[in-house]
N, C-alpha and C positions, 0 to 999 in steps of 0.2 A: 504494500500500500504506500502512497508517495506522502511523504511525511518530513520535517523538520529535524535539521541536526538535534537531538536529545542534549539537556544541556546539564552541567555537570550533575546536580540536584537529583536530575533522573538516571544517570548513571550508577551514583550508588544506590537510589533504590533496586535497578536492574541487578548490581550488585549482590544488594540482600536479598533480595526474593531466589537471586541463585542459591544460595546459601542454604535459604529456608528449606528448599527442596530435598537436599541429604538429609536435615534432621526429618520433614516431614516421610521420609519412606522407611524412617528408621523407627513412627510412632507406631501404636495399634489403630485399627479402625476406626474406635467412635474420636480419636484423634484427630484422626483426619477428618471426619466430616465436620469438626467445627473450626477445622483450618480453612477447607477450601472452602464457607465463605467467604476470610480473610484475602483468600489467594485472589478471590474475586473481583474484590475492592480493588487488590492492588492492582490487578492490571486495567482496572478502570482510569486510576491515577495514571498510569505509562500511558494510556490512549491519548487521554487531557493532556499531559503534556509535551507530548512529539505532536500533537496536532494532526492524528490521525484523520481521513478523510472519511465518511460512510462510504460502502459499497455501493450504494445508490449514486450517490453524486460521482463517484469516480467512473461507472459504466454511464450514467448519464451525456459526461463529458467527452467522452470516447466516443459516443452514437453521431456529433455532429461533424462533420469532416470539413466545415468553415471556420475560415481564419477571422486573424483579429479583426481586418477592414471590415467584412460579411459581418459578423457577428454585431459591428457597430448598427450596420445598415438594419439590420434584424432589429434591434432594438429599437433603431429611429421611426422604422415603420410601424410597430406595435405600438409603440406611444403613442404615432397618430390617429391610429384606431382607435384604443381608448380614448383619446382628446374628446372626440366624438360623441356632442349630448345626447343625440339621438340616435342610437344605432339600430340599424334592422338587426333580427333575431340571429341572423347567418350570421353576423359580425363578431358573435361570442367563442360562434363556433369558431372561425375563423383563428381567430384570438388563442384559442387552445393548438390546434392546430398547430400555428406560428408559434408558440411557446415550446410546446413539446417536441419539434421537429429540430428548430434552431438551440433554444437554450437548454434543451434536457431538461423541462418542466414537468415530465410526466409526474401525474399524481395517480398513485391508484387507487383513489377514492374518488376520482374526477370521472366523467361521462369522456372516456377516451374512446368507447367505441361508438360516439353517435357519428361520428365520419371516417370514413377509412380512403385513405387516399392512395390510388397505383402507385406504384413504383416509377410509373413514369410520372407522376404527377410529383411524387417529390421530389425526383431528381430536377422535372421544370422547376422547381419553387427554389431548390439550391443555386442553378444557372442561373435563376434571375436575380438574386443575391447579389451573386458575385460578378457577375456582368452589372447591375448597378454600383458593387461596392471598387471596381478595378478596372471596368471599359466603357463605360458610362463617360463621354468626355463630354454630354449637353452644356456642361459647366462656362463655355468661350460662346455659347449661344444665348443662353438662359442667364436671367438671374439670379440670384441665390431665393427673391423670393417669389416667381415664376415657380422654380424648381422644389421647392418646398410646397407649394400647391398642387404643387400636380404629382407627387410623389406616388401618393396610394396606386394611382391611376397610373402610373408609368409601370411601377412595378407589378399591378395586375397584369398587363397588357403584355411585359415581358415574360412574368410566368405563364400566361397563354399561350406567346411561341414558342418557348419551349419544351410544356405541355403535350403540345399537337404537334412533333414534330418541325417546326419554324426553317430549320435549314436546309428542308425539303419540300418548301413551301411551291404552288407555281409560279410566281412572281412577287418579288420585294421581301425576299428573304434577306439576312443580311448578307448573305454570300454576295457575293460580286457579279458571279454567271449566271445570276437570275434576273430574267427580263423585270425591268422598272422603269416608269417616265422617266425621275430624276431622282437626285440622290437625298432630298426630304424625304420622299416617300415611302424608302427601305427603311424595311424594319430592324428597332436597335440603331438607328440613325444617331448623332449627337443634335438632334432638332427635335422641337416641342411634338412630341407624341400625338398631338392632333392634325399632325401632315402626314403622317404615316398614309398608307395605304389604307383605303377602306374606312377611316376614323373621322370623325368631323368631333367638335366639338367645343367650349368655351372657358373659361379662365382655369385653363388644367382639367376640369372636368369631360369624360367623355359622352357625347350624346349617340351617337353612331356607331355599333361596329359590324363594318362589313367584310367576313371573312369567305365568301361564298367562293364555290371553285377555287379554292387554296390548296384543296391538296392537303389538307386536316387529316391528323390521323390518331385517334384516340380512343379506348375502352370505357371511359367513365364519362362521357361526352367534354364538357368544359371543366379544367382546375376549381377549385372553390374560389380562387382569387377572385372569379371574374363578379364576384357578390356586392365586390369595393367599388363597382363604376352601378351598382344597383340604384342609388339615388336620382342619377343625372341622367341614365339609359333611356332612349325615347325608339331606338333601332337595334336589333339585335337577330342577323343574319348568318346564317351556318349553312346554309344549301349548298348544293353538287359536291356534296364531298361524301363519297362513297366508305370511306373510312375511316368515319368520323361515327363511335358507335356511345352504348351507352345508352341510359334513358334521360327525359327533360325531369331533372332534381327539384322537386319542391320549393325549395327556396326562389322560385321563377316569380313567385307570389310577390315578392317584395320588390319590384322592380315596380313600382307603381306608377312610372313615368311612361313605361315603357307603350308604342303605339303599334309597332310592326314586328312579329315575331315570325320567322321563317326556316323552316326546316327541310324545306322539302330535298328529295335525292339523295337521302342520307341513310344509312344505316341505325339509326338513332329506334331505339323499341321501345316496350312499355303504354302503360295508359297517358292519356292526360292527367297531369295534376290537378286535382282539385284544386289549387292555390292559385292556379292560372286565372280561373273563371270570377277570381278577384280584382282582374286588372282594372282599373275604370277607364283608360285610356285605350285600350287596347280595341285597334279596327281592323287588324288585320293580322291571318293567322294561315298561312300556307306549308302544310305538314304535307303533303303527298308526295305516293311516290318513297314510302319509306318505310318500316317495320313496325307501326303506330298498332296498338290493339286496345282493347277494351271497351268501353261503350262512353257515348256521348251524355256526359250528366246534366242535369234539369236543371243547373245551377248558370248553364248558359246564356239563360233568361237574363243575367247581371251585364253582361259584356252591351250595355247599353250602346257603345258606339263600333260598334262590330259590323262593318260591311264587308268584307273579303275574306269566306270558311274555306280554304281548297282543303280538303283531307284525302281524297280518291287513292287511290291504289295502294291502301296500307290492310289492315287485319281487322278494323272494327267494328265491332258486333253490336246485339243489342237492338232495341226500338230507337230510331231517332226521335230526342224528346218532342211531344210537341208546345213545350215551351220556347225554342227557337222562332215562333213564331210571333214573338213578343218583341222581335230586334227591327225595330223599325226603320234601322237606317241599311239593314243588309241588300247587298246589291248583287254578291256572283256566293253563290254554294255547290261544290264538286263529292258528291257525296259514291259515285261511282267506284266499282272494285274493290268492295270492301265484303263484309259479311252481314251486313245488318236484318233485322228479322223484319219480313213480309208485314204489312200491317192488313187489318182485314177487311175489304171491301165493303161498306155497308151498301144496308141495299138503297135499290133506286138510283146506282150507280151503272152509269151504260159501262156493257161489257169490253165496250174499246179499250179501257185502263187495262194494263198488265197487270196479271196474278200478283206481280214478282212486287208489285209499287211495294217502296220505299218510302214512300213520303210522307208525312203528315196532312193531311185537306188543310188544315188550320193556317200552315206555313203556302197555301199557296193565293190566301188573304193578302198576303205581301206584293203580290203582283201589280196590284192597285195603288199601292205609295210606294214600293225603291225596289226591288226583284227586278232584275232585269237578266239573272242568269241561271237557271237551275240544273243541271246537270245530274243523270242518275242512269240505274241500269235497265236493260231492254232484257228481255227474253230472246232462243233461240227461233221462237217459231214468230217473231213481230218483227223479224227481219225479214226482208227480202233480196237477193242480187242484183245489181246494177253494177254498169261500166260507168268508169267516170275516166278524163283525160288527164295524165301526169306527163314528168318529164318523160318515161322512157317509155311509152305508148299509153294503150289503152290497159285500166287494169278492174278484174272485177272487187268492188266494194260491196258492204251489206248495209242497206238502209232501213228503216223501218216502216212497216207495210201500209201503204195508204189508209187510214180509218181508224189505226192503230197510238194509242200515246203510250208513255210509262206513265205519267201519270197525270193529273187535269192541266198541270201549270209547267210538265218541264218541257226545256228550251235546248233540250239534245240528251240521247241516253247514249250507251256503250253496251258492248255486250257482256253478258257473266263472264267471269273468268272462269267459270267452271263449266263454261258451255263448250261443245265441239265445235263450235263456229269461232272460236278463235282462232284453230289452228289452221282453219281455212282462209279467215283475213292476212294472218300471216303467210 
């Protein structure tokens, strides 16, 4: 154990207690058991004064592998988080997190398992570190109090690249060989983080991030960092990134600024958050085209400024509620290629509607004040074959049969994906 020159005082007590040890093997038994109390004490005194270290705090110190500069950086940034009167709920977690990771804070009576982060997420959270505390040269750009504002927000945005892979980004990595306008816009730049590629934003704070077709590559979807630009977030864009996995984390809830969330083309799975249907800003939400399941909750009735649902080609099941029909300013919903359950014809309903409707009657009320798009599935046998002209001749397509709708209000179906006529459009 690393410890302190023992200084002479403790020497001869080491001394005696050697000592004691001859007479004590030379007593009887109930001897000894009212020594090795004694012997107890004493080596409690030898710990005290060589200044022995707990087991804890010595492997604690060990687990982080950042130096002196990192370690400051580590410390500057968790202060600003606490600084923080109001923090959203993630921020505590966060807080632990950064403590236990950097300073060997674990407690084990702390909620250490309410987050677990990859492996590749803490090696991103170390690179961003140290790339803040050692290649970080914003300093000949920035002010010291430019830079101090925008800190939180710098350093999330760097634990994101390199979270998601960053140096394998398609464009404005920091590498050099990656195509970029100019040299503000690569990432890890010595220039204010809202020229970055993709980023807009205002006094350090980020409003924008648009990392779509980057080239993202992750198992836990986003780092926790990205919690810290939760305040000021009004855009938050992940699309075409095929390997970009993981589900959308609860904490999505607290972004209450946020207007535009877009997922689509991604490998991202799981339900929706309940937490989401908390937005109040939130108009637009484009998941499709991506590993999405579970059912749409009633709770969507809240997303009062909600005009653009694309969800189509993911797993979700369930009745679509017909509380959606309450979003008075919805303008396009893609609810095709999914799984959701038939609803049932009432009668006095002409037989033209597909068995197969999807849709709510309620929701097609909407037609009359802002629906201008509705999209859903067709049946095999409400199709019929037609030619139509493309680039490379004539080719046949499957339209839907004259007389025929999916359902009273939509405005184009698709066919099941579990129909044979798929493999024939193809």
């Amino acid at each position: 154990l690393p410890r302190r020159q023992p200084n002479h005082r403790v020497q001869r007590t080491v001394a005696i207690t050697t000592r004691s040890i001859h007479t004590y093997n030379s007593q009887p038994p109930s001897w000894r058991m009212r020594s090795a109390f004694k012997s107890f004490l004493i080596s409690l005194i030898i710990a005290t004064h060589c200044h022995w270290r707990p087991l804890s705090a010595v492997a604690a110190a060990a687990e982080t592998n950042l130096d002196e500069k990192s370690l400051a950086m580590a410390n500057r940034i968790i202060k600003k988080v606490k600084e923080n009167e109001n923090p959203p709920p993630s921020w505590n977690m966060i807080l632990q997190v950064m403590e236990n990771s950097f300073l060997g804070a674990a407690d084990d009576n702390s909620n250490s398992n309410i987050y677990q982060s990859s492996p590749r997420e803490e090696k991103g959270r170390e690179h961003a570190l140290q790339w803040l505390a050692h290649d970080d040269t914003s300093s000949s750009n920035l002010s010291d109090d430019e830079y101090d504002r925008g800190l939180l927000h710098r350093y999330a945005l760097a634990t994101i690249y390199f979270a998601t892979g960053g140096d394998d980004w398609n464009t404005c990595s920091r590498k050099q060989t990656s195509i970029c306008e100019s040299v503000e816009e690569r990432y890890l730049s010595p220039y204010h983080h809202t020229k970055w590629s993709g980023i807009n934003g205002k006094n350090g704070q980020t409003t924008w991030l648009n990392l779509s077709d980057q080239g993202l590559s992750s198992s836990t979807f986003l780092p926790l960092e990205v919690t810290l630009l939760s305040p000021s977030l009004e855009l938050l864009w992940v699309s075409e990134n095929e390997q970009l996995n993981g589900m959308l984390p609860s904490y999505l809830g607290e972004f209450q600024s946020l207007v535009s969330l877009s997922v689509y083309k991604t490998s991202v799975s799981g339900a929706i958050p309940e937490s989401v249907y908390t937005i109040p800003k939130l108009n637009s939400i484009r998941l499709y085209k991506s590993k999405f399941e579970g059912g749409i909750s009633p709770k969507i009735e809240n997303l009062k400024e909600l005009k653009w649902l694309w969800i189509h080609d993911n797993g979700f099941t369930g009745r679509i509620p017909e509380q959606i029909a309450g979003l008075g300013k919805l303008e396009g919903v893609t609810f095709h290629g999914n799984k959701f359950t038939p609803i049932e014809t009432p009668n006095g309903v002409e037989n033209s509607i597909l068995k197969s409707n999807i849709i709510p009657e309620a929701l097609c009320n909407l037609k009359e004040i802002s629906l201008k798009h509705l999209w859903t599935d067709c049946d095999e046998g409400a199709l019929s074959p037609a030619l139509s002209e493309g680039g490379g001749g004539k080719k046949t397509k499957f339209v839907v049969k004259e007389g025929v709708q999916a359902c009273s209000c939509c405005t184009r179906c698709f066919p099941r994906k579990d129909e044979k006529i798929v493999a024939a459009i193809n």
